[in-house]
MARLUM-187075 format. One line per 10 residues: number of its first residue (from 0); their letters; for each residue x, y, z of N, C-alpha, C, CB. Coordinates in steps of 0.02 Angstrom, whole numbers. Glycine has a CB too. Example, Ala and Ser with C-alpha at 12.3 -4.5 7.8 and 13.67 -1.06 7.14 Angstrom:
BEGIN
0	AS	660:-284:390:615:-225:390:660:-165:390:565:-224:452 | 642:-112:354:684:-53:357:645:2:394:704:-30:286
This chain:
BEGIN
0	XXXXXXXXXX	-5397:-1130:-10284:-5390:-1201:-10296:-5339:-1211:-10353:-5459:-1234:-10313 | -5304:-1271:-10346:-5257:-1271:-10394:-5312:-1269:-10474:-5200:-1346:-10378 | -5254:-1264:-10518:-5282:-1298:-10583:-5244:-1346:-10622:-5296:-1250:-10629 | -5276:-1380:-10655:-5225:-1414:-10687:-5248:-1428:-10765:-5209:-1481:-10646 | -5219:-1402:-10813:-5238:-1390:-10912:-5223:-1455:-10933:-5178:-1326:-10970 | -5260:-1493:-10951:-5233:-1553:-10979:-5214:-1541:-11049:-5282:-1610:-10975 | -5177:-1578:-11081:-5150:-1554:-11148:-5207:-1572:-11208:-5072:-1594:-11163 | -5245:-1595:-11223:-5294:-1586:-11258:-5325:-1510:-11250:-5337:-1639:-11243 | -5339:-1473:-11192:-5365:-1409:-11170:-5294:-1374:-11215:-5376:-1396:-11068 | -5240:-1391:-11181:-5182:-1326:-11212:-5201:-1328:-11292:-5076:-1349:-11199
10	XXXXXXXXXX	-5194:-1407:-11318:-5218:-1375:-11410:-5254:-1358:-11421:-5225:-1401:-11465 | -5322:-1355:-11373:-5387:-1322:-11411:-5387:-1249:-11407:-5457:-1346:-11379 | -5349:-1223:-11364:-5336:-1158:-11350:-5302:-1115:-11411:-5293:-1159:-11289 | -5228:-1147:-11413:-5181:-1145:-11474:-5224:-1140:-11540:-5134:-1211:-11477 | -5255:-1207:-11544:-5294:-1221:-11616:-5340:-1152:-11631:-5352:-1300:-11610 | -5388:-1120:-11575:-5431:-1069:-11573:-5362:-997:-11592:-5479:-1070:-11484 | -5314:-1009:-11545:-5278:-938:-11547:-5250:-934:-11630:-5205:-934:-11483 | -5233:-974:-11646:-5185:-990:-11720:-5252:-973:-11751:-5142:-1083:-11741 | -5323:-1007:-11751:-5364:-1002:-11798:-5369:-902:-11786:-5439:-1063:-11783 | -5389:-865:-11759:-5384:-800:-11749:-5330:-768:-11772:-5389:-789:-11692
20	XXXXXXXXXX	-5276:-761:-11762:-5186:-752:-11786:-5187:-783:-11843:-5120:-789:-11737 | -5183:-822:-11896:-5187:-856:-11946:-5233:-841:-12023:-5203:-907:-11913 | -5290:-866:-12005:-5338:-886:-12023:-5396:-802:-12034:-5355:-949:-11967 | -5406:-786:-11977:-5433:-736:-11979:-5396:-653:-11973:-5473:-754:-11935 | -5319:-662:-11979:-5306:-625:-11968:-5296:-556:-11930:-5312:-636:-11987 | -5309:-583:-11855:-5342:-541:-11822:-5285:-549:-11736:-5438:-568:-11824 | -5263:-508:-11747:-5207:-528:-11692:-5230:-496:-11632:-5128:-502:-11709 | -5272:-443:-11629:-5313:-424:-11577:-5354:-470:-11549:-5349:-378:-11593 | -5387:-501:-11581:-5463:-560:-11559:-5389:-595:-11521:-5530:-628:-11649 | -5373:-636:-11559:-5330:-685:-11526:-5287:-682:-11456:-5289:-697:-11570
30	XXXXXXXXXX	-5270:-610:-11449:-5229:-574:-11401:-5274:-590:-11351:-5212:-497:-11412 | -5350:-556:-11350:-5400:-551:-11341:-5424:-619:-11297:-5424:-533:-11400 | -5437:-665:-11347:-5451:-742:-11335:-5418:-757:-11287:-5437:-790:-11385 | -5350:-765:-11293:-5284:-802:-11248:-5321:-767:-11172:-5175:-764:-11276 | -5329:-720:-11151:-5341:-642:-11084:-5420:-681:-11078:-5342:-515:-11126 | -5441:-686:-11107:-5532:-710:-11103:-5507:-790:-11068:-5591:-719:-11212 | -5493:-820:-11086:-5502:-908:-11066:-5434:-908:-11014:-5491:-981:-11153 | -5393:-847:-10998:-5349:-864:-10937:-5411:-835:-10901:-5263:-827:-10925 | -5436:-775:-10886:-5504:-758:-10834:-5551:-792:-10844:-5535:-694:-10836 | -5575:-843:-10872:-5627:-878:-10879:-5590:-941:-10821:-5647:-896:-10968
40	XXXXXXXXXX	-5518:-970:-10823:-5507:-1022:-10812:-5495:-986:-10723:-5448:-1061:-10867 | -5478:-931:-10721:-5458:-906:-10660:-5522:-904:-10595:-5429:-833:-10678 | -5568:-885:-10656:-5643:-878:-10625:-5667:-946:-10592:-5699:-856:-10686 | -5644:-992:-10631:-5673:-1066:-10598:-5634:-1085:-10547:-5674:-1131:-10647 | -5564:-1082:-10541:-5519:-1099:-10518:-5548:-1063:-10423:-5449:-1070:-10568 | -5567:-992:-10419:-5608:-964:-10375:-5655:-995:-10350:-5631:-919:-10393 | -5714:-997:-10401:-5781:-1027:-10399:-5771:-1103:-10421:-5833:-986:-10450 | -5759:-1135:-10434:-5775:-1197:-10459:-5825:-1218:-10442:-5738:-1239:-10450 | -5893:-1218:-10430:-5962:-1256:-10437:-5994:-1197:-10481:-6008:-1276:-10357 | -5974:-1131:-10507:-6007:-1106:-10539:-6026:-1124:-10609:-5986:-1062:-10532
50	XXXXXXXXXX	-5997:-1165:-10636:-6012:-1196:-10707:-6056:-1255:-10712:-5951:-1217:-10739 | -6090:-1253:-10780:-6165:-1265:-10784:-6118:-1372:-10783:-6228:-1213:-10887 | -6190:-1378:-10735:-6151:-1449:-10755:-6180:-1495:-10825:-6162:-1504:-10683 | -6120:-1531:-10836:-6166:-1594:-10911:-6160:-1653:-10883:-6124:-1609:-11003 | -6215:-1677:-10917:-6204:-1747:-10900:-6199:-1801:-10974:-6271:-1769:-10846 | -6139:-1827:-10972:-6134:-1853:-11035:-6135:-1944:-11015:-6057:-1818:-11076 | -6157:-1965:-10960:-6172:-2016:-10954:-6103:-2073:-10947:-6217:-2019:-11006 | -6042:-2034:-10939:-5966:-2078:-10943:-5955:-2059:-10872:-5893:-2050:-11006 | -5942:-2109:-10842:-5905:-2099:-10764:-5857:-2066:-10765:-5879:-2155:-10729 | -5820:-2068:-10811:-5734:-2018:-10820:-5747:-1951:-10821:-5685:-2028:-10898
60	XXXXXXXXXX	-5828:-1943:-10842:-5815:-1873:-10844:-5889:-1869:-10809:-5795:-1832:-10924 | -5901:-1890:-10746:-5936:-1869:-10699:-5939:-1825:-10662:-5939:-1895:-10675 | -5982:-1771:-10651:-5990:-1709:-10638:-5932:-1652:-10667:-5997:-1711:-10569 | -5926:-1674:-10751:-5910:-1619:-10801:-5941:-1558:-10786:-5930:-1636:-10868 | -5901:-1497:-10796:-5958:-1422:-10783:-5921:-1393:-10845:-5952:-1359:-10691 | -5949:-1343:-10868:-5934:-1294:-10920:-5924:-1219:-10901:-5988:-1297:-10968 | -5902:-1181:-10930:-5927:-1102:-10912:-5891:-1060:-10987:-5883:-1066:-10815 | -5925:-1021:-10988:-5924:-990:-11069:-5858:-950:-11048:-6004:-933:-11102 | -5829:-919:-11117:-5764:-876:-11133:-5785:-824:-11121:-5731:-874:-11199 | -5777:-782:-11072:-5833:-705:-11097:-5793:-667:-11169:-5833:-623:-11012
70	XXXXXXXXXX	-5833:-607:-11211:-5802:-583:-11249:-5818:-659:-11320:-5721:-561:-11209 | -5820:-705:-11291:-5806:-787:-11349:-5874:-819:-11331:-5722:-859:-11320 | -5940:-802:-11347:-6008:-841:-11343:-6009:-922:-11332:-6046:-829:-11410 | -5973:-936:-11407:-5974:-995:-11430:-5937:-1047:-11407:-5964:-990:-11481 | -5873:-1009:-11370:-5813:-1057:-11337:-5812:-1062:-11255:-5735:-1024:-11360 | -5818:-1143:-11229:-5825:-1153:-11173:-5799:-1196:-11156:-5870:-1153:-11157 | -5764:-1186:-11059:-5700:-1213:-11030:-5738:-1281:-11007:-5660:-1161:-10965 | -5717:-1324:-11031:-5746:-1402:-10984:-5699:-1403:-10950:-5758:-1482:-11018 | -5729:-1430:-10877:-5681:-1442:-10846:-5703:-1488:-10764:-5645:-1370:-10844 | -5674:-1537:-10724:-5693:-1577:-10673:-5656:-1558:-10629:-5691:-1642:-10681
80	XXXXXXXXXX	-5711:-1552:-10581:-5683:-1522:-10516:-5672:-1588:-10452:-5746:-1457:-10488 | -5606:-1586:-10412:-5583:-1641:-10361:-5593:-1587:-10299:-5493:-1679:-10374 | -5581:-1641:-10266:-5524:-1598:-10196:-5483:-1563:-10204:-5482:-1630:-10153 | -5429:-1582:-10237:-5369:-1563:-10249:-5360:-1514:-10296:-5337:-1610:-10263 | -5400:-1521:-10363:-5416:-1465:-10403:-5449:-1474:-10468:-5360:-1431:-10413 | -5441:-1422:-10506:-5489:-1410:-10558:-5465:-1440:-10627:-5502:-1334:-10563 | -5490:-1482:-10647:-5440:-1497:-10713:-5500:-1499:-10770:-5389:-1585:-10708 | -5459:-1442:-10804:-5472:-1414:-10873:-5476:-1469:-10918:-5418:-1366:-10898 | -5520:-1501:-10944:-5507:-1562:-10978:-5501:-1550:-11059:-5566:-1614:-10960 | -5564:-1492:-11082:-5566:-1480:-11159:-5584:-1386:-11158:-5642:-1541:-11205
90	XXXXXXXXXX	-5572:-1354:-11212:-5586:-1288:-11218:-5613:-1299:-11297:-5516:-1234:-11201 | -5680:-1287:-11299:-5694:-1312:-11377:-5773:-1243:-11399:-5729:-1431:-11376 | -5772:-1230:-11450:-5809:-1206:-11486:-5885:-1244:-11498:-5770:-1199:-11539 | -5923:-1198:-11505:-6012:-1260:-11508:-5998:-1263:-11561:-6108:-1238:-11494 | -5987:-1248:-11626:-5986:-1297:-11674:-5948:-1358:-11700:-5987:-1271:-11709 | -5889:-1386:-11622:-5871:-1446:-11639:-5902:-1501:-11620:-5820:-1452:-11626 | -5897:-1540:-11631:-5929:-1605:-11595:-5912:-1613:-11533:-5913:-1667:-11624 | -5942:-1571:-11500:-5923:-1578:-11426:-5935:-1654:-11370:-5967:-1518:-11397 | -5981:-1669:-11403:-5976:-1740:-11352:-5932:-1777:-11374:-6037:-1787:-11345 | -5913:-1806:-11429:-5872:-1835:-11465:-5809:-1819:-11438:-5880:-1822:-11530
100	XXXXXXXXXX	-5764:-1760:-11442:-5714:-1760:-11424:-5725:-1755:-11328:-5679:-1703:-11469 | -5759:-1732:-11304:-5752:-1761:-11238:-5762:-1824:-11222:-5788:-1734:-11200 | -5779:-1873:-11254:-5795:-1947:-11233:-5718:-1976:-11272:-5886:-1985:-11270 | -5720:-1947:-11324:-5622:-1959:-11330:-5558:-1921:-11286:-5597:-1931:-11411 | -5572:-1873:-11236:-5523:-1878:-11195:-5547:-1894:-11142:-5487:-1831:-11190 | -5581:-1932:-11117:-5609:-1943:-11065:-5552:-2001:-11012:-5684:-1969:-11091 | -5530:-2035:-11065:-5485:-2086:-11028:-5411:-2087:-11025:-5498:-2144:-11051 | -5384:-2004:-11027:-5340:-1983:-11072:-5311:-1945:-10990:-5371:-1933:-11152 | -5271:-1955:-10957:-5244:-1906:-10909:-5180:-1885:-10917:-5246:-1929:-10848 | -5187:-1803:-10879:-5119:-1766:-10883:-5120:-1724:-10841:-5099:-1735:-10941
């Protein structure tokens, strides 16, 4: 199925890879990270009903699903599945405010 990364997803990716490369100094994890969330995104792109669904109560993001980073516990691919294809909406960490920033890109297309 196609995919399609909306650009909020590309910075959260970036923001995670830079925080690893940067921050933690760790150019392996990050190498690492980038290889984890392309097979994580590849995996749905295959499967797409395999991710856990949420329900955050916004029509825009009606039948939202998730599926974890493997190798990355904490970091998980949101993303809405069409006909046509899979669009990656956010890639975010559990300790951000995850509803919050999904109800802020919710009305946001790319």
């Amino acid at each position: 199925m196609k995919v399609v990364v909306r650009s909020e997803a590309r910075q959260d990716i970036l923001r995670q890879f830079e925080y690893y490369l940067i921050e933690k100094n760790a150019e392996t994890a990050a190498i690492r990270f980038i290889a984890a969330v392309q097979a994580a995104i590849s995996q749905v792109s295959r499967d797409p009903w395999i991710g856990a669904p949420k329900n955050l109560g916004n029509a825009k993001l009606a039948g939202l699903r998730s599926r974890p980073v493997k190798g990355f516990p904490e970091i998980r691919v949101y993303y809405l599945v069409s006909n046509e294809a899979v669009r990656v909406v956010r890639v975010l960490h559990g300790r951000r405010d995850i509803y919050t920033l999904l109800e802020s890109s919710a009305g946001v297309e790319s």
